[in-house]
SEDREN-312800 format. One record per residue (C-alpha): residue number from 1; x, y, z. Coordinates in steps of 0.02 Angstrom, whole numbers. Layout:
SEDREN-312800
  fike      c1      c2      c3
   NUM       X       Y       Z
...
//
This chain:
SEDREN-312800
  fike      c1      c2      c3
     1    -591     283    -123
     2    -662     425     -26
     3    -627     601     -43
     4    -531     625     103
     5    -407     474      43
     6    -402     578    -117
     7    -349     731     -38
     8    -225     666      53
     9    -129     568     -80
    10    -162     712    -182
    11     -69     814     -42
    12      69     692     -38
    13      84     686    -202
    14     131     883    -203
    15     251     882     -58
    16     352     720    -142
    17     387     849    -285
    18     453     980    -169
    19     545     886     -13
    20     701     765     -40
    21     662     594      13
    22     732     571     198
    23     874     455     110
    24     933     594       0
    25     915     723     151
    26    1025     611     263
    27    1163     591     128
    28    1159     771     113
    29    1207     805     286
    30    1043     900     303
    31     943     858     453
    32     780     829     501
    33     705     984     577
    34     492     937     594
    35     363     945     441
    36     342     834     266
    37     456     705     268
    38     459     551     150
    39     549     390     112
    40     580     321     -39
    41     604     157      16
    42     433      49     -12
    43     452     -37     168
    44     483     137     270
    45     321     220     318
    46     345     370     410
    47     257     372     574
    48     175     520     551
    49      93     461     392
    50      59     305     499
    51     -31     394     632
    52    -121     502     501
    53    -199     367     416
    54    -220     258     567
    55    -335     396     630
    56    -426     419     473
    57    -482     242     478
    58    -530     250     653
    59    -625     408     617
    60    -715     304     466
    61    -751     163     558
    62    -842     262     688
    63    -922     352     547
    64   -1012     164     464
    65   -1090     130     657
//
C-alpha cells in the first residue's frame, strides 16, 4: 500500500468519526450542503470518493510508465 493510499484512509478514517453517515443525516432531516460525506452502506460509494481514487490510480499508472 503506498503512502498516499495510507493517507487517505487515514483521512477517512478521521472524518467517519466526526460526520453522520449520509443515512443517519437523511433521517435526521439534515441535508446535504457540500464536503465529507459517507455511507454506511458497503455497496454505496460516494462519487466523490469514486472520482478521488479513480484519479489516484490514473495518476499511478502514469507514474509505473
Amino acid at each position: 500500500m503506498s503512502a498516499i493510499q495510507r493517507q487517505t484512509e487515514d483521512e477517512d478514517a478521521f472524518w467517519r468519526k466526526l460526520v453522520l453517515p449520509q443515512e443517519d443525516r437523511m433521517r435526521l432531516g439534515i441535508p446535504w450542503q457540500g464536503g465529507y460525506r459517507w455511507f454506511r452502506s458497503p455497496n454505496v460509494v460516494c462519487l466523490e470518493q469514486w472520482r478521488r481514487k479513480k484519479a489516484q490510480g490514473a495518476r499511478l499508472q502514469r507514474k509505473e510508465r
